[in-house]
mmCIF file of the N, C-alpha and C atoms, coordinates in Angstrom:
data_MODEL
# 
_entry.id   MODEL 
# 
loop_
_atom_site.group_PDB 
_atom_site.id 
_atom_site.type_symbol 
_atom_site.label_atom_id 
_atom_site.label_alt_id 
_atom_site.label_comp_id 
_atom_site.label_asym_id 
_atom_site.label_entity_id 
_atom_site.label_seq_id 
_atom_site.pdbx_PDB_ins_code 
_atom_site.Cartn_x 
_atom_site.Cartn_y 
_atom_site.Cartn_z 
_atom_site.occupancy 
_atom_site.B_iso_or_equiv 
_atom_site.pdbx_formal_charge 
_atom_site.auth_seq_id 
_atom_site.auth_comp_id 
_atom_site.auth_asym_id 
_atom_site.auth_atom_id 
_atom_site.pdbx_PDB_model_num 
ATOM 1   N N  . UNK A 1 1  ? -3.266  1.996   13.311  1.00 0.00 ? 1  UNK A N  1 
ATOM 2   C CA . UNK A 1 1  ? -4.607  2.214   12.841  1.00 0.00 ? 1  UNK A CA 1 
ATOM 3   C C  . UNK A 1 1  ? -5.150  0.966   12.139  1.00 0.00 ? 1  UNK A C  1 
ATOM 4   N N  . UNK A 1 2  ? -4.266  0.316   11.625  1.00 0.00 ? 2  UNK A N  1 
ATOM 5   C CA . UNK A 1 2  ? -4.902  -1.017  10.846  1.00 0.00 ? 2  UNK A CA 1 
ATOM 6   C C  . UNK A 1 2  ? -5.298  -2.252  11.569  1.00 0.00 ? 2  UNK A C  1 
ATOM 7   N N  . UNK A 1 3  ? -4.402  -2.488  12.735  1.00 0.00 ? 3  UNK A N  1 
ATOM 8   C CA . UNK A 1 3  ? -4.515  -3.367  13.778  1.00 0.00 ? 3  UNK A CA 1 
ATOM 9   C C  . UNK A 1 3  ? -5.974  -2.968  14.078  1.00 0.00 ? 3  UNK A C  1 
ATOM 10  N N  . UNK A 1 4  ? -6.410  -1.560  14.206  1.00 0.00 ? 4  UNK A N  1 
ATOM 11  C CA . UNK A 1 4  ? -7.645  -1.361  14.934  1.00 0.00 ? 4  UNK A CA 1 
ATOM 12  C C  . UNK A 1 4  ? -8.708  -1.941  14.443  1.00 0.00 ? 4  UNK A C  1 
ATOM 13  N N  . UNK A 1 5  ? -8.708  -2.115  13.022  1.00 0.00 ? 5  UNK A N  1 
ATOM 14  C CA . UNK A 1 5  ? -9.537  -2.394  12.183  1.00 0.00 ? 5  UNK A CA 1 
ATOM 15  C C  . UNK A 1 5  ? -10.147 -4.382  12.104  1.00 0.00 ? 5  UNK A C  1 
ATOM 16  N N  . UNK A 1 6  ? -8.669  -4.862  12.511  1.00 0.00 ? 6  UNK A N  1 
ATOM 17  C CA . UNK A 1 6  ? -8.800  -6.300  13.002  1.00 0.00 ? 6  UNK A CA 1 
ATOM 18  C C  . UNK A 1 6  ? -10.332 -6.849  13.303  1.00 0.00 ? 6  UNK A C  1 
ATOM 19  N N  . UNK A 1 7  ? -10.900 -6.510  14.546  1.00 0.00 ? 7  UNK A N  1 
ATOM 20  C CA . UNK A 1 7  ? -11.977 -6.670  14.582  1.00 0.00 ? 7  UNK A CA 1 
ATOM 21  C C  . UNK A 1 7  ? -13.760 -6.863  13.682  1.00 0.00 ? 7  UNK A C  1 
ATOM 22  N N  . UNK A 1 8  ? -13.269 -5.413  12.962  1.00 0.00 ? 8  UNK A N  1 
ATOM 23  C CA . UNK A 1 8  ? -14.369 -6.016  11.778  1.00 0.00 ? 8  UNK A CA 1 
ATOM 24  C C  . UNK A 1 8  ? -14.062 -6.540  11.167  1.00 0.00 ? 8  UNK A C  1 
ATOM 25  N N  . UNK A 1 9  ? -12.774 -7.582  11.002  1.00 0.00 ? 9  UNK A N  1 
ATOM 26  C CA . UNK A 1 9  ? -12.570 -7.951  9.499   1.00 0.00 ? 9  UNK A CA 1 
ATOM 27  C C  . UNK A 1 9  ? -13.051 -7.836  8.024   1.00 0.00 ? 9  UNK A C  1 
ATOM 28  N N  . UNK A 1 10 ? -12.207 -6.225  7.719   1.00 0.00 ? 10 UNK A N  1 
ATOM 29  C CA . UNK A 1 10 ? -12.859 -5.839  6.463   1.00 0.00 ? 10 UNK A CA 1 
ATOM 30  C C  . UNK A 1 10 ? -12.686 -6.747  5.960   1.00 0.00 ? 10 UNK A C  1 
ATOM 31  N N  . UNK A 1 11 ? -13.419 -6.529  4.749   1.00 0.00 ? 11 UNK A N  1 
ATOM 32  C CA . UNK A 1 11 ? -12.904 -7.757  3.246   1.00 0.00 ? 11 UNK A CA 1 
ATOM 33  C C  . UNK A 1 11 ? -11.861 -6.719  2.276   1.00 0.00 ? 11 UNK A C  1 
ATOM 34  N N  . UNK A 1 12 ? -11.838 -5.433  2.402   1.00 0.00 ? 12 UNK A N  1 
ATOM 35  C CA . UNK A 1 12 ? -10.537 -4.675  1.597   1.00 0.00 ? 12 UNK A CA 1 
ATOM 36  C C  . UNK A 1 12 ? -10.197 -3.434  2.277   1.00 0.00 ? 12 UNK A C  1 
ATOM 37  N N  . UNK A 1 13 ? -9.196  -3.346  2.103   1.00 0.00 ? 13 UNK A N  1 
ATOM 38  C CA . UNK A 1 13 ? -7.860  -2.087  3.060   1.00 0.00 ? 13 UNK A CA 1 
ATOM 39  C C  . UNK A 1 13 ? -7.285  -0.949  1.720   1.00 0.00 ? 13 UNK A C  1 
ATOM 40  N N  . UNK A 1 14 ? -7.612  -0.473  1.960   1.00 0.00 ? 14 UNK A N  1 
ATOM 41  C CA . UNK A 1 14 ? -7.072  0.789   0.645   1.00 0.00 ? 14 UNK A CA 1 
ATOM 42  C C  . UNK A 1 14 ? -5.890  1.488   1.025   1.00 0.00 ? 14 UNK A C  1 
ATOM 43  N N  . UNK A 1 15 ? -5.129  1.732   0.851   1.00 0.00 ? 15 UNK A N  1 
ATOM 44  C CA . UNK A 1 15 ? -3.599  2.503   1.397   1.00 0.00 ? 15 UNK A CA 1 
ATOM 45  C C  . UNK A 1 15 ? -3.285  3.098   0.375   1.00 0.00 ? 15 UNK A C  1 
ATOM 46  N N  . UNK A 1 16 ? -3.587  4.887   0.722   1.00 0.00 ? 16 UNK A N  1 
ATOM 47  C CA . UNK A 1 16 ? -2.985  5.596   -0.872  1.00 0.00 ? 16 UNK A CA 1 
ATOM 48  C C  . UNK A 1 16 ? -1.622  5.706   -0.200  1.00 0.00 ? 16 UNK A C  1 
ATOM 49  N N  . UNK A 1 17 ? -0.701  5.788   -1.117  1.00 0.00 ? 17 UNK A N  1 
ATOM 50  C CA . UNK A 1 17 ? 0.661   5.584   -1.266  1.00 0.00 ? 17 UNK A CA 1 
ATOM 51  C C  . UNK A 1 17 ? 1.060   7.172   -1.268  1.00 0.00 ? 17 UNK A C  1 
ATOM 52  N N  . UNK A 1 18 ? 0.179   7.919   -1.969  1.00 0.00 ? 18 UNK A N  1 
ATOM 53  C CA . UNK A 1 18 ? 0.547   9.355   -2.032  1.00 0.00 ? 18 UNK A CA 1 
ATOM 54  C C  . UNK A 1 18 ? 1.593   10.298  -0.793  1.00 0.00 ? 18 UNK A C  1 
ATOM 55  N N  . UNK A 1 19 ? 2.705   10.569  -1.614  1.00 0.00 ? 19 UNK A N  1 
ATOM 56  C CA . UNK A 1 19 ? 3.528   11.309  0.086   1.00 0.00 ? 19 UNK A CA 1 
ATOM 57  C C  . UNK A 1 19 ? 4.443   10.125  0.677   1.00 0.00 ? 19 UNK A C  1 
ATOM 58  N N  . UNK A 1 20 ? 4.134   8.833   0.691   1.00 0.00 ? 20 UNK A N  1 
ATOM 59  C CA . UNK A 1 20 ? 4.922   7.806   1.139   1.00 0.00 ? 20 UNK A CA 1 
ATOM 60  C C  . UNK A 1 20 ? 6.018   7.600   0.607   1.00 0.00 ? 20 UNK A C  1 
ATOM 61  N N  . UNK A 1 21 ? 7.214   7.665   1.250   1.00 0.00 ? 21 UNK A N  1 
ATOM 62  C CA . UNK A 1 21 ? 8.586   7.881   0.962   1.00 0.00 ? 21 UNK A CA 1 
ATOM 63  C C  . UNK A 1 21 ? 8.722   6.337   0.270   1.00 0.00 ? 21 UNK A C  1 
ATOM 64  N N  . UNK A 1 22 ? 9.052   5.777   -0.320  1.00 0.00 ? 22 UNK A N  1 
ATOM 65  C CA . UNK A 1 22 ? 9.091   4.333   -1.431  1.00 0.00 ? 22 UNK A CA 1 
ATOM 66  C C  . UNK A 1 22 ? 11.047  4.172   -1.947  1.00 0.00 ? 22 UNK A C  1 
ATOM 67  N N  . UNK A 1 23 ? 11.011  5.088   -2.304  1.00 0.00 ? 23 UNK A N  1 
ATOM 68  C CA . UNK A 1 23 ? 12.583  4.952   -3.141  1.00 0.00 ? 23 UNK A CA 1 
ATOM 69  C C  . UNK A 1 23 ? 13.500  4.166   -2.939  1.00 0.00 ? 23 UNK A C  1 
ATOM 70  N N  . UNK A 1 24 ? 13.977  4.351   -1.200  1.00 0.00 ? 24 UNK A N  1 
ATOM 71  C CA . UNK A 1 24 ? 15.012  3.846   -0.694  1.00 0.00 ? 24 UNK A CA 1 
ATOM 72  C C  . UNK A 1 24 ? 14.898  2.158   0.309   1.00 0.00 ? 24 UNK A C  1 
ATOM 73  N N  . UNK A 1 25 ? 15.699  1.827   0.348   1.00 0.00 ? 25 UNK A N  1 
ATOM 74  C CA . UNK A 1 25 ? 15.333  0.246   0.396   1.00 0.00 ? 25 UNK A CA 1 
ATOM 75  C C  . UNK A 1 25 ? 14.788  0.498   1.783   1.00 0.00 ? 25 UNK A C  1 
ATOM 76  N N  . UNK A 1 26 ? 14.938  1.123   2.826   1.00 0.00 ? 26 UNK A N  1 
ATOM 77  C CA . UNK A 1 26 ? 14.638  1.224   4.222   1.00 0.00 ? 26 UNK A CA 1 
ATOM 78  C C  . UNK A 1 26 ? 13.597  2.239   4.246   1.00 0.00 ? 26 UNK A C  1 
ATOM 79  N N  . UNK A 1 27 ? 12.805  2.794   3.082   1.00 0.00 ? 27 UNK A N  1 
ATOM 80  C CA . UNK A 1 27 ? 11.465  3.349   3.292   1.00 0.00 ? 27 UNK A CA 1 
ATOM 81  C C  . UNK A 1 27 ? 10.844  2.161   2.846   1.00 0.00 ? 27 UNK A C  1 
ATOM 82  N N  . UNK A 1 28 ? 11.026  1.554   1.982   1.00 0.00 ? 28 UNK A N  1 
ATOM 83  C CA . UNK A 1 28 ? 10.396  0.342   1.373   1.00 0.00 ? 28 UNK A CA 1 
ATOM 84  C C  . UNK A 1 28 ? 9.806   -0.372  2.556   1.00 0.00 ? 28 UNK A C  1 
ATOM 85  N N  . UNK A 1 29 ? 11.141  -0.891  3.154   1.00 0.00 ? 29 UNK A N  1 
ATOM 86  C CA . UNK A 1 29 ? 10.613  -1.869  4.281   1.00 0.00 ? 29 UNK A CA 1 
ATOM 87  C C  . UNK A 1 29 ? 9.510   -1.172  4.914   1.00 0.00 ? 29 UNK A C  1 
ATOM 88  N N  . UNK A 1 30 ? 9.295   0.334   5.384   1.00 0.00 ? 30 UNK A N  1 
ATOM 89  C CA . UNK A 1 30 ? 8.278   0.668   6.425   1.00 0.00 ? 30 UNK A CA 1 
ATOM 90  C C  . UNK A 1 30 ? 7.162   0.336   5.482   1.00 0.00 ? 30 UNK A C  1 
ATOM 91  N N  . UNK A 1 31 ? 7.614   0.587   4.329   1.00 0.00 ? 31 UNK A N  1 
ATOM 92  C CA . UNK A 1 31 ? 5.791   0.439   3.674   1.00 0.00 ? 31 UNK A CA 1 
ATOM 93  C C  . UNK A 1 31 ? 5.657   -0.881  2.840   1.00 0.00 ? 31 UNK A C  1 
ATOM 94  N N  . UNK A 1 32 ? 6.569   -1.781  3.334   1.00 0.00 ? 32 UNK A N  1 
ATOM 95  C CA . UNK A 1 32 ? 6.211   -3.266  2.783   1.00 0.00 ? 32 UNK A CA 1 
ATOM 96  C C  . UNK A 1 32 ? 5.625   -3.939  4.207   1.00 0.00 ? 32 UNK A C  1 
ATOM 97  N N  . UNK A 1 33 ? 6.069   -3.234  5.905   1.00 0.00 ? 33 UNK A N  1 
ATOM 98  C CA . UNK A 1 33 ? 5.526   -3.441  6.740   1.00 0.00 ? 33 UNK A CA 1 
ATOM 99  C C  . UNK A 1 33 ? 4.180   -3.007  6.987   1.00 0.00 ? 33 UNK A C  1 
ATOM 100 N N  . UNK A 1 34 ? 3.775   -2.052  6.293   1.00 0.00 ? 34 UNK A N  1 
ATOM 101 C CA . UNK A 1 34 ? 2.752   -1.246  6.364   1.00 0.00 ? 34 UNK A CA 1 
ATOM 102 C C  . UNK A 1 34 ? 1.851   -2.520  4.959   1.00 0.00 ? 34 UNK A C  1 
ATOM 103 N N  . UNK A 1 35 ? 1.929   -2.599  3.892   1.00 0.00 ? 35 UNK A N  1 
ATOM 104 C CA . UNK A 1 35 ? 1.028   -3.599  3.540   1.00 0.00 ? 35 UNK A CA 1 
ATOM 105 C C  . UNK A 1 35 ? 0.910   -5.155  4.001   1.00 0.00 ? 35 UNK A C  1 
ATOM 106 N N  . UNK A 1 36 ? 2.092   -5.263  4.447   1.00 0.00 ? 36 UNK A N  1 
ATOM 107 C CA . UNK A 1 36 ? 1.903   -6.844  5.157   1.00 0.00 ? 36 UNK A CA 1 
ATOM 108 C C  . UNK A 1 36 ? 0.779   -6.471  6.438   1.00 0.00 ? 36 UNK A C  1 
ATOM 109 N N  . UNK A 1 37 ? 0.475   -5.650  6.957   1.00 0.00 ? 37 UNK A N  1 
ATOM 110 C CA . UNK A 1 37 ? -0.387  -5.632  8.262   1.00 0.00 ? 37 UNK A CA 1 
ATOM 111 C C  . UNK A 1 37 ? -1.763  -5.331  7.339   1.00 0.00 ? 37 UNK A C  1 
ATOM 112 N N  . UNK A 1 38 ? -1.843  -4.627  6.371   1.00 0.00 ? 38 UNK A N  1 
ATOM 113 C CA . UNK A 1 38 ? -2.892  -4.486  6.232   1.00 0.00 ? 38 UNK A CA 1 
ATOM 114 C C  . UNK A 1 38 ? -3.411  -5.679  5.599   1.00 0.00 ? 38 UNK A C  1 
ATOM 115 N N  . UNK A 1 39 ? -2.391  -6.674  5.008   1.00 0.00 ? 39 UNK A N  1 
ATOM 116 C CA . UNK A 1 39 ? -3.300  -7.933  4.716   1.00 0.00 ? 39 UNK A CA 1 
ATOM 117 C C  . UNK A 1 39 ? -3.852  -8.676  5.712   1.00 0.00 ? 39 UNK A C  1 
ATOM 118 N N  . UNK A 1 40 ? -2.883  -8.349  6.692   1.00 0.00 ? 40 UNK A N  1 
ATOM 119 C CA . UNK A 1 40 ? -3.002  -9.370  7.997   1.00 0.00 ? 40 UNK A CA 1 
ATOM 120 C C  . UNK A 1 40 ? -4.782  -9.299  8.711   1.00 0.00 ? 40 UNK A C  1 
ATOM 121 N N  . UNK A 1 41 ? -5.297  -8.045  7.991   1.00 0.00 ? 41 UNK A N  1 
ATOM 122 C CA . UNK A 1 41 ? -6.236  -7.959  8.427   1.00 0.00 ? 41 UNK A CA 1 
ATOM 123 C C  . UNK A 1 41 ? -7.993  -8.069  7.171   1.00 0.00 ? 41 UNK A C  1 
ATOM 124 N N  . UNK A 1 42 ? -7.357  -8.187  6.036   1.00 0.00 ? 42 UNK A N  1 
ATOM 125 C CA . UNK A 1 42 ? -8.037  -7.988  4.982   1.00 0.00 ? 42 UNK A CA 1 
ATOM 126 C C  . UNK A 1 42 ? -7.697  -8.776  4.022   1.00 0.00 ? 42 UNK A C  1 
ATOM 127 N N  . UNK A 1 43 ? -9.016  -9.577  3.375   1.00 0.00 ? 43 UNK A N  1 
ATOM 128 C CA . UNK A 1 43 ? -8.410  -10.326 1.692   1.00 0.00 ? 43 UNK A CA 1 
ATOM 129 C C  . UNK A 1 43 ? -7.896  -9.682  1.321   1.00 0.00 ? 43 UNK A C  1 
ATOM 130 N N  . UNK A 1 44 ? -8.193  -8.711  0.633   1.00 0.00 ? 44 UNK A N  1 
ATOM 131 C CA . UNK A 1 44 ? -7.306  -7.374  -0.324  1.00 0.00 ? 44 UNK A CA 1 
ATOM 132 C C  . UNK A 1 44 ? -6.944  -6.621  0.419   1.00 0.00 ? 44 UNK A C  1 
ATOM 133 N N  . UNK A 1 45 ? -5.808  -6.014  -0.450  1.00 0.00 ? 45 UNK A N  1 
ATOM 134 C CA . UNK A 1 45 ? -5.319  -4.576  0.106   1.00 0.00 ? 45 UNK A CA 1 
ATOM 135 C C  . UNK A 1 45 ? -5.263  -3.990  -1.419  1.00 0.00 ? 45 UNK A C  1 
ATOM 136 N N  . UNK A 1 46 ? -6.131  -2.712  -1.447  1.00 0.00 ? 46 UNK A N  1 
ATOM 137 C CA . UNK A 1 46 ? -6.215  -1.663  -2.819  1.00 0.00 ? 46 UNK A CA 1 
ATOM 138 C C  . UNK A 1 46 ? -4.504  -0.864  -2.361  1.00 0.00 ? 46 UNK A C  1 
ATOM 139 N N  . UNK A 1 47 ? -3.746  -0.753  -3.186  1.00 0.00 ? 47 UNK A N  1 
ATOM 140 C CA . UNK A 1 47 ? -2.654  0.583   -3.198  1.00 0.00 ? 47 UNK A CA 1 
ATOM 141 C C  . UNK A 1 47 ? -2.929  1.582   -4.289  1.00 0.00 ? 47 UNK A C  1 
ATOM 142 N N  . UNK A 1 48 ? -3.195  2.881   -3.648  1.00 0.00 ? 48 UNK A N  1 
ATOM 143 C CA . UNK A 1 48 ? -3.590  4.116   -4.584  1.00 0.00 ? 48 UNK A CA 1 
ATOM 144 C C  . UNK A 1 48 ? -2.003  4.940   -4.608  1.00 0.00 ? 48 UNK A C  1 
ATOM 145 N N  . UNK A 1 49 ? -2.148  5.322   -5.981  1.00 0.00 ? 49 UNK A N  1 
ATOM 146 C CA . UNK A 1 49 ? -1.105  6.264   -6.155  1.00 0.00 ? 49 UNK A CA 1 
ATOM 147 C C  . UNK A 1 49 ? 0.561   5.278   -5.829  1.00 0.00 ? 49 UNK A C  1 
ATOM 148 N N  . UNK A 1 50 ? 0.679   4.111   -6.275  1.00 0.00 ? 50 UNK A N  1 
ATOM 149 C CA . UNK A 1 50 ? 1.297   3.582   -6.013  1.00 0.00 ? 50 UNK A CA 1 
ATOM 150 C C  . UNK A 1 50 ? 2.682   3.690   -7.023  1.00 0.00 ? 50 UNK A C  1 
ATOM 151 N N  . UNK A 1 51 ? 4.048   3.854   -6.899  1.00 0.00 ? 51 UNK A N  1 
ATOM 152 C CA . UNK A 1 51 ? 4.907   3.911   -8.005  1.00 0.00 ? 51 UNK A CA 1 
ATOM 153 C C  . UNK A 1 51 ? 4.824   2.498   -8.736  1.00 0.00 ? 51 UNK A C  1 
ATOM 154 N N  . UNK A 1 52 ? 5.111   2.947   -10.195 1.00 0.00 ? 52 UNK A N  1 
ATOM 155 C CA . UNK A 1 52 ? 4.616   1.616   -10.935 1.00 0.00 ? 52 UNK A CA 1 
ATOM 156 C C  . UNK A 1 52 ? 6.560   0.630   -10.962 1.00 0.00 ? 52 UNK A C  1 
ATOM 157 N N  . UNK A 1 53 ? 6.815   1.275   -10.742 1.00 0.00 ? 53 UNK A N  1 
ATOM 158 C CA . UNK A 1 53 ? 8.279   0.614   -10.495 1.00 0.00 ? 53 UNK A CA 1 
ATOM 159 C C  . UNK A 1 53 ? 8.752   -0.157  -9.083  1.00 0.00 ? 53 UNK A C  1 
ATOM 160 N N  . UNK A 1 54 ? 7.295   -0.017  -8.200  1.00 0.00 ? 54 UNK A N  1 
ATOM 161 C CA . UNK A 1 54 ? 6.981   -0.791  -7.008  1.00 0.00 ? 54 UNK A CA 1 
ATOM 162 C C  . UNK A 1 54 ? 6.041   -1.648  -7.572  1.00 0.00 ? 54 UNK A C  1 
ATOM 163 N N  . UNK A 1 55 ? 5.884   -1.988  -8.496  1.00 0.00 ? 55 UNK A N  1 
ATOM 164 C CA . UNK A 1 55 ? 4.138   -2.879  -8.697  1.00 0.00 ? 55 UNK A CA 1 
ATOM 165 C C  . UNK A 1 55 ? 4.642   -4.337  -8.174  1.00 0.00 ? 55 UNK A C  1 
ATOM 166 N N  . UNK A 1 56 ? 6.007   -5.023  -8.381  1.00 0.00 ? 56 UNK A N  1 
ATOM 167 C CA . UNK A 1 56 ? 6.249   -6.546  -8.117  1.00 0.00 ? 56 UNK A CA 1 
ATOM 168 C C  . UNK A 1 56 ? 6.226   -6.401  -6.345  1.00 0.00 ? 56 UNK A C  1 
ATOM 169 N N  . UNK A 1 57 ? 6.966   -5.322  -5.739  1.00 0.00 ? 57 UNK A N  1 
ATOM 170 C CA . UNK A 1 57 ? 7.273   -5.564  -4.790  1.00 0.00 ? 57 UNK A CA 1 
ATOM 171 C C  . UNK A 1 57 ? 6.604   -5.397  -4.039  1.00 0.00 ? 57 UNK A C  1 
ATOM 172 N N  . UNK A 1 58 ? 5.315   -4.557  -4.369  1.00 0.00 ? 58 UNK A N  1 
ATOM 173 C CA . UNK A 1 58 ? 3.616   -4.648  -3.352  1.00 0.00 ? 58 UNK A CA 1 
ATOM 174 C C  . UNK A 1 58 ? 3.684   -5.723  -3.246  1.00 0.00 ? 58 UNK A C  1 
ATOM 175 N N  . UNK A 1 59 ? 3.031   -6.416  -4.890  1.00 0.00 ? 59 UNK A N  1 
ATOM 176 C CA . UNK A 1 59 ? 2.479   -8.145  -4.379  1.00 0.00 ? 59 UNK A CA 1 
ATOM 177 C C  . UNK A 1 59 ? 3.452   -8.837  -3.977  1.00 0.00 ? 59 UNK A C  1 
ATOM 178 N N  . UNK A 1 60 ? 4.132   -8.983  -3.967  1.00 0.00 ? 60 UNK A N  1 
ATOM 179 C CA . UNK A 1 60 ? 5.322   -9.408  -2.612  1.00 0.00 ? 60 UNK A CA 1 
ATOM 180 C C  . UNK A 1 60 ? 4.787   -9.346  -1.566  1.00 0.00 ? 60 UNK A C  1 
ATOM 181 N N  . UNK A 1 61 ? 4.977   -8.171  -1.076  1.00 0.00 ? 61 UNK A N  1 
ATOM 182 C CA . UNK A 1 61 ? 4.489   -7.628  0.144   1.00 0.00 ? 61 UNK A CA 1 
ATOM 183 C C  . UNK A 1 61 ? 2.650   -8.401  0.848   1.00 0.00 ? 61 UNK A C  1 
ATOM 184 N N  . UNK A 1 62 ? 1.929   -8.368  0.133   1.00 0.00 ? 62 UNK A N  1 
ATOM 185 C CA . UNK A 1 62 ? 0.689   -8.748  0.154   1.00 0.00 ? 62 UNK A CA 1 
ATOM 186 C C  . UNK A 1 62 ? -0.508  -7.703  -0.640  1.00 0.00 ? 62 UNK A C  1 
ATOM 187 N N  . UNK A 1 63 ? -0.163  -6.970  -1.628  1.00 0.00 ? 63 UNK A N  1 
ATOM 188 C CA . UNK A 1 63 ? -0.826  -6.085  -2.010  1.00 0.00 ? 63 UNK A CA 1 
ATOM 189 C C  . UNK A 1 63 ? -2.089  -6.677  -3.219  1.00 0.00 ? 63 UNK A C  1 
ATOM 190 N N  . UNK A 1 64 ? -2.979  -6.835  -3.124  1.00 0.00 ? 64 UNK A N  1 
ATOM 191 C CA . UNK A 1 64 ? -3.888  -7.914  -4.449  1.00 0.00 ? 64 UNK A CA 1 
ATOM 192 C C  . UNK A 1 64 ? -4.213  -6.831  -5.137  1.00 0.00 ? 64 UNK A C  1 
ATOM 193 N N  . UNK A 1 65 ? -4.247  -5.638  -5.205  1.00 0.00 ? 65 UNK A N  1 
ATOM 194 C CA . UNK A 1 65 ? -4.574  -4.513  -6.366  1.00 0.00 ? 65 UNK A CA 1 
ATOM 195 C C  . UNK A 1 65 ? -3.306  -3.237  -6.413  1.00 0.00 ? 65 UNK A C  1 
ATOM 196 N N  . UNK A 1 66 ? -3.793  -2.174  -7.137  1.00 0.00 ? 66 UNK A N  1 
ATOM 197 C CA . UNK A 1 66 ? -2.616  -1.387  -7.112  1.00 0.00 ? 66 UNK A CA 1 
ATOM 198 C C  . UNK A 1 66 ? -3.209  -0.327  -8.161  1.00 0.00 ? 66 UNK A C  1 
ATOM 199 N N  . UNK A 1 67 ? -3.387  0.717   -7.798  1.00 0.00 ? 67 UNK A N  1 
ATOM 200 C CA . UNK A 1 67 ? -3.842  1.725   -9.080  1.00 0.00 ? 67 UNK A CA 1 
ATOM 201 C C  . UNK A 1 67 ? -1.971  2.613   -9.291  1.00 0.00 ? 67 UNK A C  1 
ATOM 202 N N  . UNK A 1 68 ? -1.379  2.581   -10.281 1.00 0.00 ? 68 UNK A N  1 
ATOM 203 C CA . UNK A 1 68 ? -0.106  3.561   -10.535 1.00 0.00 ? 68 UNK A CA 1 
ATOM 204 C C  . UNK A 1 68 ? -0.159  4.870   -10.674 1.00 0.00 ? 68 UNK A C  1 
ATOM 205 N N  . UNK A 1 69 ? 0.254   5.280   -10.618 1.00 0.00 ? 69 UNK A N  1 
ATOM 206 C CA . UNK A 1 69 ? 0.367   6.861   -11.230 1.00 0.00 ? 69 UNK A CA 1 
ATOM 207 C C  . UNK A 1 69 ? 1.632   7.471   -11.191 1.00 0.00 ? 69 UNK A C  1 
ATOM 208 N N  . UNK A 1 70 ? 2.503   8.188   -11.855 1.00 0.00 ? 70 UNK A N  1 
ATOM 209 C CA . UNK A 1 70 ? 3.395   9.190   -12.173 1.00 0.00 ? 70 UNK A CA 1 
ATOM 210 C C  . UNK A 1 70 ? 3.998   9.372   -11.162 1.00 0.00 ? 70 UNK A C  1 
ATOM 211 N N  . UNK A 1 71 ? 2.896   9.398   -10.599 1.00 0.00 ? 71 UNK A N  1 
ATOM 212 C CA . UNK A 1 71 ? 3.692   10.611  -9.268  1.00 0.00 ? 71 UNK A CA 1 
ATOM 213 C C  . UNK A 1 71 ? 3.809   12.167  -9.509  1.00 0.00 ? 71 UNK A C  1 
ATOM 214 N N  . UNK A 1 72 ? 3.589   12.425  -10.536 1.00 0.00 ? 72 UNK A N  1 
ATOM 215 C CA . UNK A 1 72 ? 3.444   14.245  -10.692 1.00 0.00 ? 72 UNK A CA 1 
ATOM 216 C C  . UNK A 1 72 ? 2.531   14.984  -10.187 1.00 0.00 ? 72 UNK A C  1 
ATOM 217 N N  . UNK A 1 73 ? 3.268   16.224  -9.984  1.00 0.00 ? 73 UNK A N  1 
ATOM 218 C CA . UNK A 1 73 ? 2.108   17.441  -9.434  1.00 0.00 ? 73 UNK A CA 1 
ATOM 219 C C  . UNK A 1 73 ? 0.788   17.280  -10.300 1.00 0.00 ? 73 UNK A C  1 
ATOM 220 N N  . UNK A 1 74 ? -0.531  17.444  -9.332  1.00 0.00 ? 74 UNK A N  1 
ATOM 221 C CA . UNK A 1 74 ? -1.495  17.719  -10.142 1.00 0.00 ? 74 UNK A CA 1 
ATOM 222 C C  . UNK A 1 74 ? -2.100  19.035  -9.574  1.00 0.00 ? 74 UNK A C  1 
ATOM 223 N N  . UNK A 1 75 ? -2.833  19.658  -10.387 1.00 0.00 ? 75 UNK A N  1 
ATOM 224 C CA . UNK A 1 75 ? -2.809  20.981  -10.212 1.00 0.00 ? 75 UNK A CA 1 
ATOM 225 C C  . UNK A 1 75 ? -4.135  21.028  -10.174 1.00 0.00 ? 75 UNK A C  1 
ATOM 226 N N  . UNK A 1 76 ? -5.382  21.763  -9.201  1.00 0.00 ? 76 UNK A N  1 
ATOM 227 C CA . UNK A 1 76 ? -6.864  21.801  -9.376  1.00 0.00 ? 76 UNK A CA 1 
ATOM 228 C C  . UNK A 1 76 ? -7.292  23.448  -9.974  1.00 0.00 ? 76 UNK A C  1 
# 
């Protein structure tokens, strides 16, 4: 889906993190592959809901923002 986006060259890529498996070093990689493409296509990449114990290894990855959160149930 991000490749698709290539063409317009946004200027920012938002990727909520929410649900994205992160923990283990081989989910990491899918979603350090998953922000390296979305830079590939965008100055920024926003990460929503991102674990804050991932914050170095986004910008690693190519991530220029990052909102954290808990990670806990929220309840409406």
């Amino acid at each position: 889906m991000i490749a698709r986006l290539a063409p317009v060259q946004p200027r920012c890529v938002s990727l909520d993190f929410a649900g994205v498996e992160t923990e283990s070093a081989v989910d990491w990689r899918a979603a350090a592959e998953l922000i390296a493409q979305a830079r590939g296509v965008a100055r920024d990449v926003l990460l929503v809901n991102l674990p804050p114990a991932r914050g170095e290894a986004a910008a690693a990855a190519g991530a220029t923002h990052a909102v954290f959160c808990d990670m806990g149930r929220l309840t409406v």
